[in-house]
ROGUVEX-222676 format. One line per 5 residues: number of its first residue (from 1); their letters; for each residue x, y, z of C-alpha. Coordinates in pm, 1 decimal, m for minus. Each point is the difference from the previous one (the first is absolute). Layout:
BEGIN
NUM	A	X,Y,Z; ...
This chain:
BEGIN
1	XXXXX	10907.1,m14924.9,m5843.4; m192.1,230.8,261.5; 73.1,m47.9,353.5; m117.5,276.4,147.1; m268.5,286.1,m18.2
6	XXXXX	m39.3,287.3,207.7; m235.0,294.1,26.7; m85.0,266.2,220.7; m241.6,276.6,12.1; m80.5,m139.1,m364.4
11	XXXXX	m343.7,71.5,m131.3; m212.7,m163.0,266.3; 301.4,m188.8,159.9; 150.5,114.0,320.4; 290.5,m230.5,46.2
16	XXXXX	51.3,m308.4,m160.6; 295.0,m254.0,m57.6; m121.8,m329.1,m238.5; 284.4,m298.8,m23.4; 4.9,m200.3,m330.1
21	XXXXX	118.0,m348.1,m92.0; 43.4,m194.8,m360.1; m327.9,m153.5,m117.2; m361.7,123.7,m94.4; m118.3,227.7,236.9
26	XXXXX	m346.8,221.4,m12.6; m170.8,261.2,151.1; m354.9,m12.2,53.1; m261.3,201.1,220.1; m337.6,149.8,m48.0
31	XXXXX	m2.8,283.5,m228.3; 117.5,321.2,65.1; 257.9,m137.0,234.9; 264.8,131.0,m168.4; 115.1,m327.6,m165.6
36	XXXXX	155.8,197.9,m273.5; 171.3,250.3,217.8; 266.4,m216.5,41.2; 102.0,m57.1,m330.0; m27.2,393.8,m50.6
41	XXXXX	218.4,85.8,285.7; 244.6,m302.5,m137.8; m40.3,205.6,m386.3; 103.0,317.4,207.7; 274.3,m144.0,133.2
46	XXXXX	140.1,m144.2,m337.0; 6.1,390.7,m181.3; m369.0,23.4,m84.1; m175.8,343.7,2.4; m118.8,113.0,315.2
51	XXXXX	m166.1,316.9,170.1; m83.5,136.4,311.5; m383.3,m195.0,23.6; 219.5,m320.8,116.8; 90.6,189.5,320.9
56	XXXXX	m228.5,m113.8,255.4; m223.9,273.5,117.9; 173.2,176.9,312.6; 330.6,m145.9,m61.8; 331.7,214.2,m186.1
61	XXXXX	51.4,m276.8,m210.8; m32.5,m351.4,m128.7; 283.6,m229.1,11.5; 76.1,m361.2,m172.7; 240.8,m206.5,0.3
66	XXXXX	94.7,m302.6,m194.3; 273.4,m315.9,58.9; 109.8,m251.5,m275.9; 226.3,m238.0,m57.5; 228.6,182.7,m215.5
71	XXXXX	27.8,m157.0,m339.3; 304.2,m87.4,m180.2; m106.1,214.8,m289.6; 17.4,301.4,188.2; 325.2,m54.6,142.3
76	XXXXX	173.0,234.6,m276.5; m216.0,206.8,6.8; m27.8,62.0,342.7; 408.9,45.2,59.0; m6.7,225.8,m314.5
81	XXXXX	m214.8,261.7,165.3; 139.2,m9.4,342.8; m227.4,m172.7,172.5; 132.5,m218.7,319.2; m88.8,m342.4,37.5
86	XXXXX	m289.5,m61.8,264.7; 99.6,60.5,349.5; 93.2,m331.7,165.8; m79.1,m183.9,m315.8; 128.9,37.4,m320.6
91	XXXXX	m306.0,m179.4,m177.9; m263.0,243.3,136.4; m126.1,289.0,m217.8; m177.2,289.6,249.3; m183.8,201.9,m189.7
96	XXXXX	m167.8,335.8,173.1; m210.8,277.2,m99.2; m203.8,282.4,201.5; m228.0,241.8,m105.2; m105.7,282.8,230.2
101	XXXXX	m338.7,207.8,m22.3; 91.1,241.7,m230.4; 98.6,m244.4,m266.9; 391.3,m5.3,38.1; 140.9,m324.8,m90.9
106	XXXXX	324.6,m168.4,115.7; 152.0,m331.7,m68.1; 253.1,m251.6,146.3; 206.0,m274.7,m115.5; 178.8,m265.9,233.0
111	XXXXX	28.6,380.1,195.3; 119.3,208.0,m283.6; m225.6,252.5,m107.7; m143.9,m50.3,m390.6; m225.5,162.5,m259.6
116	XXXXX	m332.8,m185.7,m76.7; 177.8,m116.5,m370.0; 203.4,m206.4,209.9; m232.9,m133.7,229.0; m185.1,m104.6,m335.1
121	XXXXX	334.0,m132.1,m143.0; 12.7,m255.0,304.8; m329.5,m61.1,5.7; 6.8,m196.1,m374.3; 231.0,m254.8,173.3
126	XXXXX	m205.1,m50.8,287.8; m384.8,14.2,m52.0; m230.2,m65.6,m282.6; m365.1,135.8,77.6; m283.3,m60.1,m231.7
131	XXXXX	m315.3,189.6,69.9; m372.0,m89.0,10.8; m38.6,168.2,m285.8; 318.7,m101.5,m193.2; m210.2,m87.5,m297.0
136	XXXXX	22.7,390.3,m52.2; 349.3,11.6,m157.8; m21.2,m360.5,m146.7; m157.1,233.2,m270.2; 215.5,208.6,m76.9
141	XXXXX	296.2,m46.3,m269.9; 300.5,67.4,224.0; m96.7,m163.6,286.6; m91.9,m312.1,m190.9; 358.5,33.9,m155.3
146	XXXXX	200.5,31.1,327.8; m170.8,m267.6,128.2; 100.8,m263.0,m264.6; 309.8,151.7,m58.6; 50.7,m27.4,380.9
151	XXXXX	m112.2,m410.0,10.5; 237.6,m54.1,m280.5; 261.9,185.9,142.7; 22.8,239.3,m308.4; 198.9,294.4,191.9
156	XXXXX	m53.1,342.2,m266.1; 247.5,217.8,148.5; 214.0,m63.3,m318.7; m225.3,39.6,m254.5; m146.9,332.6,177.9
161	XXXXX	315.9,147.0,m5.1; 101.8,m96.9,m424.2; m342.6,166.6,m40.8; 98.5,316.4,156.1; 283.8,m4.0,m151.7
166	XXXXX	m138.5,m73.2,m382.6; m274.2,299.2,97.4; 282.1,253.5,66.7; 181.6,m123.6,m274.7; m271.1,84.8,m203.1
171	XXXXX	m95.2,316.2,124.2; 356.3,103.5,m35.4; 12.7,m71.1,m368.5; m398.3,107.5,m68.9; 136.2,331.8,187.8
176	XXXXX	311.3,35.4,m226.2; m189.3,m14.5,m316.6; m255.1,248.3,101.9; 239.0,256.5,119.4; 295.4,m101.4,m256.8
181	XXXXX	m12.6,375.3,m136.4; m47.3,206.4,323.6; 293.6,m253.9,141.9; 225.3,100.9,m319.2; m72.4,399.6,88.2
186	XXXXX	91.8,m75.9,346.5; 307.4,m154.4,m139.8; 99.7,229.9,m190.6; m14.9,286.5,267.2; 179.2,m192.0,240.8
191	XXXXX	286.7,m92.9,m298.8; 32.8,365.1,m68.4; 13.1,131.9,379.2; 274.4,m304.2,84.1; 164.9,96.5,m302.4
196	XXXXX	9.3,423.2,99.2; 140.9,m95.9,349.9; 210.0,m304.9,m117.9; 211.9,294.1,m182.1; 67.0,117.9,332.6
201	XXXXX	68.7,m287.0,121.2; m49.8,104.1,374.1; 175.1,m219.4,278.6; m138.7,m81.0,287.5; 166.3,230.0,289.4
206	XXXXX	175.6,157.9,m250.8; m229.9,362.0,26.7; 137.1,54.7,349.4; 358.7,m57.5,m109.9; m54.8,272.4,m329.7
211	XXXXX	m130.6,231.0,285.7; 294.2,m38.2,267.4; 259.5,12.2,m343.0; m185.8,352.2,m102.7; m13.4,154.7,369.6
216	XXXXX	405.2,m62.3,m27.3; 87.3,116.1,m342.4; m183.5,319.2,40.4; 171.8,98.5,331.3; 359.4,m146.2,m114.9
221	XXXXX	156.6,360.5,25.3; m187.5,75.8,323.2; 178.6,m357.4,103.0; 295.4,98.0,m124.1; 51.1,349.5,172.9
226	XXXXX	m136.2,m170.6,273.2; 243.3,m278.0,61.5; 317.8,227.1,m66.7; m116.0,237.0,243.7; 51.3,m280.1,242.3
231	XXXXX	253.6,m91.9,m101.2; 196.7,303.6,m29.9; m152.5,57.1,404.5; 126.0,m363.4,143.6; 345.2,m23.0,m222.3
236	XXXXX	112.6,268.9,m269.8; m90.3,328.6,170.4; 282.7,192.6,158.1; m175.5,m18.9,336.4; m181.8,m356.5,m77.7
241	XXXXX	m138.9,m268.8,311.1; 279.4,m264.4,m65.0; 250.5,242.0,48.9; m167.5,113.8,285.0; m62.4,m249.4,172.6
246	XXXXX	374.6,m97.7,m63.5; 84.8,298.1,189.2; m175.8,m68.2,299.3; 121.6,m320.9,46.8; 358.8,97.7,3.4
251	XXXXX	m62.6,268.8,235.0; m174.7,m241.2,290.3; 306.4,m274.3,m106.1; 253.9,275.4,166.2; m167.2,8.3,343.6
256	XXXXX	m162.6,m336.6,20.1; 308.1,m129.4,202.6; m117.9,191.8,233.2; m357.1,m141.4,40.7; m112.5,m350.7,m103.3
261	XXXXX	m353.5,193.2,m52.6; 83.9,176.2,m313.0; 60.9,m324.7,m157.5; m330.3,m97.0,m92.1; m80.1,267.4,m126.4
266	XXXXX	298.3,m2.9,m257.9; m178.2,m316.6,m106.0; m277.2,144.3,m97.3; 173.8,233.2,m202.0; 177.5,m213.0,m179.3
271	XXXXX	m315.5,m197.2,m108.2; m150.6,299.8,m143.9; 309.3,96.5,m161.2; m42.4,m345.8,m148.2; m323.4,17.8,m94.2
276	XXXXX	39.9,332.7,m179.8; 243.6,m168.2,m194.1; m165.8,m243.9,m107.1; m310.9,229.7,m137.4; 221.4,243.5,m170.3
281	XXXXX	100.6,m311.9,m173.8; m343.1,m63.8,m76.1; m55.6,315.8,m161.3; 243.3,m11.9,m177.2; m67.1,m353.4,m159.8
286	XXXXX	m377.6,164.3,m31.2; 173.9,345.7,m210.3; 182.4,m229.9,m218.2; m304.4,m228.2,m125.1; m288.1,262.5,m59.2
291	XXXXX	24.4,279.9,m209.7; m330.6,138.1,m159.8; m166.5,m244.2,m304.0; m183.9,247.2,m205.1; m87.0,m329.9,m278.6
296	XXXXX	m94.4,m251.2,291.9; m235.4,294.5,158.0; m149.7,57.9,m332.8; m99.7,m358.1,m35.9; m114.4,m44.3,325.1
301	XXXXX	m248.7,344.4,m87.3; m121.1,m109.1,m297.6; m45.0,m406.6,100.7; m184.7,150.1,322.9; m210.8,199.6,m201.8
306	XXXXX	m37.1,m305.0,m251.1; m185.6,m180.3,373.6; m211.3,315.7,70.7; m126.3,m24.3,m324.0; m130.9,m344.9,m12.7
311	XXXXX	m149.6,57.9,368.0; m230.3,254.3,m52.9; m73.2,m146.7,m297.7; m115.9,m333.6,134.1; m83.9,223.5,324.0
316	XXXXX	231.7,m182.3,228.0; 294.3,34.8,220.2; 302.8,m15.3,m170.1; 141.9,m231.6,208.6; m332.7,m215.6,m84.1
321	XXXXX	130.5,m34.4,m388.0; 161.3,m365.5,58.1; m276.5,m151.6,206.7; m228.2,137.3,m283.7; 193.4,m118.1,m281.4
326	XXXXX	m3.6,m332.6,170.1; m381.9,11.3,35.4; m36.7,83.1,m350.0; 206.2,m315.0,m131.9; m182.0,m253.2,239.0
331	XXXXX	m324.1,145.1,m175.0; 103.5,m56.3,m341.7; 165.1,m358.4,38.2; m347.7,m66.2,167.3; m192.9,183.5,m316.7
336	XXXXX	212.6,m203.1,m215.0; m119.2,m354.4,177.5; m375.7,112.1,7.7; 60.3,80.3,m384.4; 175.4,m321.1,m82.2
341	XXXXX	m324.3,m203.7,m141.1; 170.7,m313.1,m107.9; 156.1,m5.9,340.3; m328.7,35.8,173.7; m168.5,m229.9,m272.2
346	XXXXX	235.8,m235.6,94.9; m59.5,15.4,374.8; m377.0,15.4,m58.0; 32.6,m348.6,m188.9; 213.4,m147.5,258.5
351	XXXXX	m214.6,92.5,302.0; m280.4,m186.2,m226.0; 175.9,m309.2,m69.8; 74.2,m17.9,392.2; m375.6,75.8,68.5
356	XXXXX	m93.8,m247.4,m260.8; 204.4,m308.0,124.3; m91.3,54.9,347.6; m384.4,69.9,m84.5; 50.1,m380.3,m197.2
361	XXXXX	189.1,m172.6,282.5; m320.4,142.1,238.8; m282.2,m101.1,m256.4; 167.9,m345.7,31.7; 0.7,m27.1,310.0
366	XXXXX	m393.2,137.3,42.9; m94.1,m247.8,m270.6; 141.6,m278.5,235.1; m133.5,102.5,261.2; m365.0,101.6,m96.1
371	XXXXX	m119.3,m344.6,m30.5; 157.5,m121.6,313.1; m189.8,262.7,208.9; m364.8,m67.0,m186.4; 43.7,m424.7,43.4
376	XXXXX	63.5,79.0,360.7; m277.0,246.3,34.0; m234.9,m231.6,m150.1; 82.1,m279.0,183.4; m67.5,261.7,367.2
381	XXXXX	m370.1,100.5,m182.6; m103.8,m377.5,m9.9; 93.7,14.1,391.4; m204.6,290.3,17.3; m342.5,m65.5,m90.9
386	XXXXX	23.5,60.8,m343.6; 59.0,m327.7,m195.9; 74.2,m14.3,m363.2; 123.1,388.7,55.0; 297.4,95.3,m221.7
391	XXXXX	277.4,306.3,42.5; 198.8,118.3,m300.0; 296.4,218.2,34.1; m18.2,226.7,m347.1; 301.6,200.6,m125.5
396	XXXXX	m115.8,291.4,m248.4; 237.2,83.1,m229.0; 60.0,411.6,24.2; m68.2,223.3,m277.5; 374.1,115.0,95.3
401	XXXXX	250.0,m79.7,226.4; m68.8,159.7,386.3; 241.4,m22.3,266.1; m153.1,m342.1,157.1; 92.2,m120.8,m346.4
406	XXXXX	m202.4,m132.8,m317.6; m328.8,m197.0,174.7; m248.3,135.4,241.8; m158.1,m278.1,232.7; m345.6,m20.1,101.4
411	XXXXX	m161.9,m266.5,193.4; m294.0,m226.4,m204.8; m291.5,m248.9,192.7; m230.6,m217.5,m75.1; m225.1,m43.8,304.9
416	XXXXX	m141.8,m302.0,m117.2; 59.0,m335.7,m244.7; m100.5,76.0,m392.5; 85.7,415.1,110.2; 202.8,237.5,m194.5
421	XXXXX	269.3,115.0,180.5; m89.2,419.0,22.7; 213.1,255.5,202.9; m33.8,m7.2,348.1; m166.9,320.8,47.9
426	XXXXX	m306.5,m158.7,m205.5; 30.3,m228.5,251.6; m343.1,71.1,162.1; m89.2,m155.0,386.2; 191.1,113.4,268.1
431	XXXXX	14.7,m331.3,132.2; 226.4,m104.5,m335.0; 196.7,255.8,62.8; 70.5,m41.7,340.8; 85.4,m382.1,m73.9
436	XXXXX	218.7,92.4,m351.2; 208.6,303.2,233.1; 46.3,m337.2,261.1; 111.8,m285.9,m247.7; 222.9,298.8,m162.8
441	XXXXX	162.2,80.3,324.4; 49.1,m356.6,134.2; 131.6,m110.9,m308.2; 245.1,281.6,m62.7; 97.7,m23.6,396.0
446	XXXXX	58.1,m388.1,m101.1; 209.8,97.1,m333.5; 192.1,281.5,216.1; 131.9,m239.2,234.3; 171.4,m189.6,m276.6
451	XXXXX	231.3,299.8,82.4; 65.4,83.0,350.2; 256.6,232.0,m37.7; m216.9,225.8,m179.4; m278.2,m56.8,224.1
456	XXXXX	m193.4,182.2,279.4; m59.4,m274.6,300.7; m335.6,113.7,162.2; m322.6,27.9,m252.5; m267.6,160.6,124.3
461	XXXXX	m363.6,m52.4,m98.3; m261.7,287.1,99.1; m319.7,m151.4,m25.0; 45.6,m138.8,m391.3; m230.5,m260.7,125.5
466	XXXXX	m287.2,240.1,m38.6; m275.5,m139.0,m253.2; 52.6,m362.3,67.5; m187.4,m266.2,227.5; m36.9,m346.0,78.8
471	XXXXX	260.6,m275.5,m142.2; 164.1,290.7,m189.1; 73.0,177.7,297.8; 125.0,m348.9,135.8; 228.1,m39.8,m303.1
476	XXXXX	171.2,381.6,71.5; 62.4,m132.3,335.4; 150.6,m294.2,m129.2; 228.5,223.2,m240.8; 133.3,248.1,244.4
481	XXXXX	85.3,m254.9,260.8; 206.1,m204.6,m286.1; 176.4,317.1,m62.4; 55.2,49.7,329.6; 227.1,m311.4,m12.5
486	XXXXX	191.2,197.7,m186.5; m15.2,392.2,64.5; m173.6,182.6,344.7; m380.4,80.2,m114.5; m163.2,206.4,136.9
491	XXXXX	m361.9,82.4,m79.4; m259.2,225.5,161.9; m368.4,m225.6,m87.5; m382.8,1.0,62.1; 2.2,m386.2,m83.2
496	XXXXX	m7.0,m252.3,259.2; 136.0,m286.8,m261.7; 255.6,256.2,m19.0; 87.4,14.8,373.2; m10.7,m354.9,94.0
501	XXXXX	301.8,m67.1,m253.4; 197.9,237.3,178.2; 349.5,m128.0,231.1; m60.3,330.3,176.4; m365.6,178.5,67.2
506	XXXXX	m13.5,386.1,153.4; m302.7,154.1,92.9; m9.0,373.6,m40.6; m287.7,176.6,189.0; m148.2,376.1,63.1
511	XXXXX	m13.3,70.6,393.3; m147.3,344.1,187.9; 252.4,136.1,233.3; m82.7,355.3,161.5; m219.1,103.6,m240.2
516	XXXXX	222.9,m83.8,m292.6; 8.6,m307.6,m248.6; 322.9,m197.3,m9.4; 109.6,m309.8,m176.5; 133.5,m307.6,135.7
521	XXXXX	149.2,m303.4,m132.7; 106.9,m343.5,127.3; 88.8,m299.2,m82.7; m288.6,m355.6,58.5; 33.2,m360.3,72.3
526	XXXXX	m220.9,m262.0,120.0; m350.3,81.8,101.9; 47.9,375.6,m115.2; 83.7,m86.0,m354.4; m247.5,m201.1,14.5
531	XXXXX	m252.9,251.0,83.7; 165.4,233.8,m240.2; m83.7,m217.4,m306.8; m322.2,m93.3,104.5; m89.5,372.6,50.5
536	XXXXX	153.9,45.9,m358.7; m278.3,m301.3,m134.9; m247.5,279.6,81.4; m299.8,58.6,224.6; m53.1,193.5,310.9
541	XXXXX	56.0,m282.1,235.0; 267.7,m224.2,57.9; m206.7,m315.6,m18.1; 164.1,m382.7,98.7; m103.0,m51.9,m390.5
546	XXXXX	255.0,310.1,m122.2; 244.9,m116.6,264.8; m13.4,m370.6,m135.9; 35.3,111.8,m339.1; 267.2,220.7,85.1
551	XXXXX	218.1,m324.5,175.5; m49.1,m191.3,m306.9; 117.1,298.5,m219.0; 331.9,m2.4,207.5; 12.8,m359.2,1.8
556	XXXXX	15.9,m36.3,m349.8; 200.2,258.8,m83.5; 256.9,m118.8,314.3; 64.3,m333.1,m239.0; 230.1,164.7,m200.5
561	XXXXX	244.2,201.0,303.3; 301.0,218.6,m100.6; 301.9,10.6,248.9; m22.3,354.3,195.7; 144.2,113.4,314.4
566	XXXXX	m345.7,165.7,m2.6; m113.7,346.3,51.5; m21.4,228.0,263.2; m175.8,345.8,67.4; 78.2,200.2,297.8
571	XXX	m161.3,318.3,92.4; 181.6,295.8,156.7; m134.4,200.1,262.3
């Protein structure tokens, strides 16, 4: 549930920090107050669109920030995408969001920074807010659906995704047919270029290796001449290094008795003597293996040439010929699939059949439900002024199969005993409509917490009340304390029958403060509640009459208490 609310520089707010408890609270004032503002700054902070006219004028930007009890159903969720547990207490969920004057938005979670689809992915396990003019999407076709697929606890993810998945089957195969002859050109071009290079047959690496084999073969006598020229200078010559070097070691060993100095230097004779040795061996061994292939340089010419060809044909590197031929035989096993039209037939038919059971198991489940959700919306209109009043849940059968499955729900009343049922956009005083939106959402709140796990814990009411008077008004007082046993309500109301039912009563108010308006809000008890609802009963003074009526309003509605800790509002300076 919400604990915690706080705003500053926020519309007309300059600082403000609110403290929630678990009950029926509302929030009442005269109008213009900024009743509302709250429960936009609380939409704000749960991902919904905002812009730089929330920034309070003067200020760099509008911050709110938001504390729950963290829900069990976000748990998962929450570890998934990094997001630390609440500082100090691993049930708290801190949700915070800014937006400075020129419209830049950021956004917080238990400190981590988010996008605005997450703050809306959290928010549909925390808060459920219906508007005052709710009614609005209570006529149209997919909001009507979600919400009885969301009381019965039909989840669609499934049956989205076999759709999808039926659609591109079908597209594939509709695609294939259409294009069966251009695909069979294409295949035949790419069959004839694979087969062209396939002669070649062209390794990968294997151009560089042709090209270091040809550089050697056409210089072999150069190599040749080469290598016994060095040979004859380090071993065969007449005058060659080895002997040499031979020389000059005997000459130092006759004097070296006679100083120790000459000795190192006889070393390093010797080494190079050795190591002259050893490459006239090599070059030798090198002589003996490599005499001049005029048939291997041949081939090599004319299987280079064979690689120059294809390039410039296919205007390519030549050492680009394997990647290519690679390319071209990924492209025609994927022609051949797209051309196989019993194999996509047969994937077409199976996507259906998975569509099709999973479109049954959901009409079930909607047929089950659908008369569950009218009984107990007809059973909230008699509470609600409108006795002998009748909901029907219909479920339109599709011309064809959509994504949401076979049906299409729409939402039928009868305002009245010996009524037709019509849609609810016939529907036409206001008053009916406010009352129909208000049985709806109390009686889907009531269904949803059949579920808790699936469940947001606070429901917010803003001013659904509108339209309605007198006992009625008393009865949707009655209503949203008994789900306040239950869930945290919170409503924002006009209705003093309202009010009085409340555990918890704040008073929002408008207030001039150097020049500029600001909004406050507070929590009442005692004598100022009192004066609060009596204000509410109307009239421009607070007569002993309004402020009698007012005690008996609270008196009444005090017979039936919920357990609270109670609520608490604390202003920041």
């Amino acid at each position: 549930m919400l604990r915690r609310l706080s705003l500053r520089d926020f519309v007309i707010v300059s600082s403000l920090d609110v403290g929630f408890d678990a009950g029926f609270s509302v929030l009442t004032g005269e109008t213009g107050a900024g009743k509302s503002i709250l429960v936009d700054a609380l939409q704000l902070a749960l991902g919904s669109r905002g812009d730089a006219g929330v920034v309070r004028e003067g200020a760099l930007r509008a911050e709110i920030g938001a504390e729950f009890d963290a829900p069990g159903s976000l748990s998962a969720w929450l570890e998934e995408a990094g997001f630390e547990p609440g500082p100090d207490d691993i049930d708290r969920l801190l949700l915070r969001r800014t937006i400075d004057a020129q419209g830049k938005s950021r956004a917080w979670i238990n400190g981590g920074a988010a996008t605005l689809s997450q703050l809306r992915e959290a928010a549909n396990h925390l808060v459920d807010i219906h508007g005052q003019h709710a009614w609005q999407s209570l006529t149209r076709g997919p909001a009507v659906r979600a919400l009885l697929d969301g009381s019965a606890g039909i989840d669609t993810a499934v049956l989205t995704q076999h759709w999808a998945q039926w659609k591109a089957a079908s597209e594939a195969l509709a695609a294939a047919g259409a294009q069966q002859a251009s695909l069979e050109r294409e295949r035949e071009r790419l069959a004839w270029q694979i087969g062209e290079v396939g002669k070649l047959a062209p390794g990968a690496g294997e151009w560089a290796e042709l090209e270091a084999e040809h550089r050697k073969l056409a210089n072999a006598q150069s190599l040749i001449d080469a290598a016994r020229a060095a040979l004859d200078a380090i071993a065969d010559a007449e005058d060659n290094a080895d002997a040499l070097a031979g020389r000059a070691v005997h000459a130092l060993e006759d004097v070296a008795a006679f100083d120790p100095a000459l000795a190192a230097t006889i070393e390093v004779l010797q080494g190079a003597q050795a190591q002259l040795q050893d490459a006239a061996h090599t070059l030798g061994s090198y002589l003996n293996h490599n005499d001049p292939e005029p048939q291997r340089l041949q081939a090599l010419d004319e299987r280079l040439a064979a690689w120059v060809s294809l390039a410039r044909r296919y205007r390519r590197p030549p050492d680009e010929l394997p990647a290519l031929l690679a390319q071209w035989q990924d492209e025609l096993r994927a022609l051949d699939a797209a051309a196989d039209l019993d194999a996509l037939q047969a994937g077409r038919d199976q996507a259906l059949a998975a569509f099709t059971a999973e479109a049954g198991r959901v009409s079930a489940l909607r047929g089950k439900a659908a008369p569950k959700l009218a009984a107990a919306v007809t059973q909230a209109l008699q509470q609600l002024g409108m006795g002998g009043g009748v909901f029907e849940v219909a479920l339109p059968a599709q011309e064809a199969p959509q994504s949401f499955g076979f049906e299409s729900a729409e939402f039928l009343v009868a305002g009245h005993a010996g009524s037709t049922p019509r849609p609810l956009a016939k529907v036409a005083s206001g008053g009916e409509l406010s009352r129909i939106a208000l049985a709806i959402a109390v009686t889907t709140s009531r269904l949803d917490h059949d579920r808790p796990s699936d469940t947001a814990g606070t429901l917010i009411f803003d001013e659904v009340d509108a339209g309605v008077g007198g006992a009625v008004a008393e009865t949707v007082g009655r209503l949203m304390k008994q789900l306040g046993r239950d869930r945290q309500v919170l409503a924002v109301t006009h209705l003093p029958q309202v009010a009085a039912c409340a555990d918890h009563h704040f008073v929002v108010s408008k207030q001039l403060r150097d020049g500029l308006t600001l909004s406050d809000i507070q929590a009442v008890t005692g004598e100022v509640r009192v004066a609060e609802v009596a204000r509410m009963l109307g009239g421009e003074r607070l007569s002993d009459t309004r402020r009698a009526h007012a005690q008996e309003m609270l008196a009444v509605a005090a017979e039936t208490p919920v357990s609270s800790s109670g609520a608490r509002a604390r202003k920041r300076s």
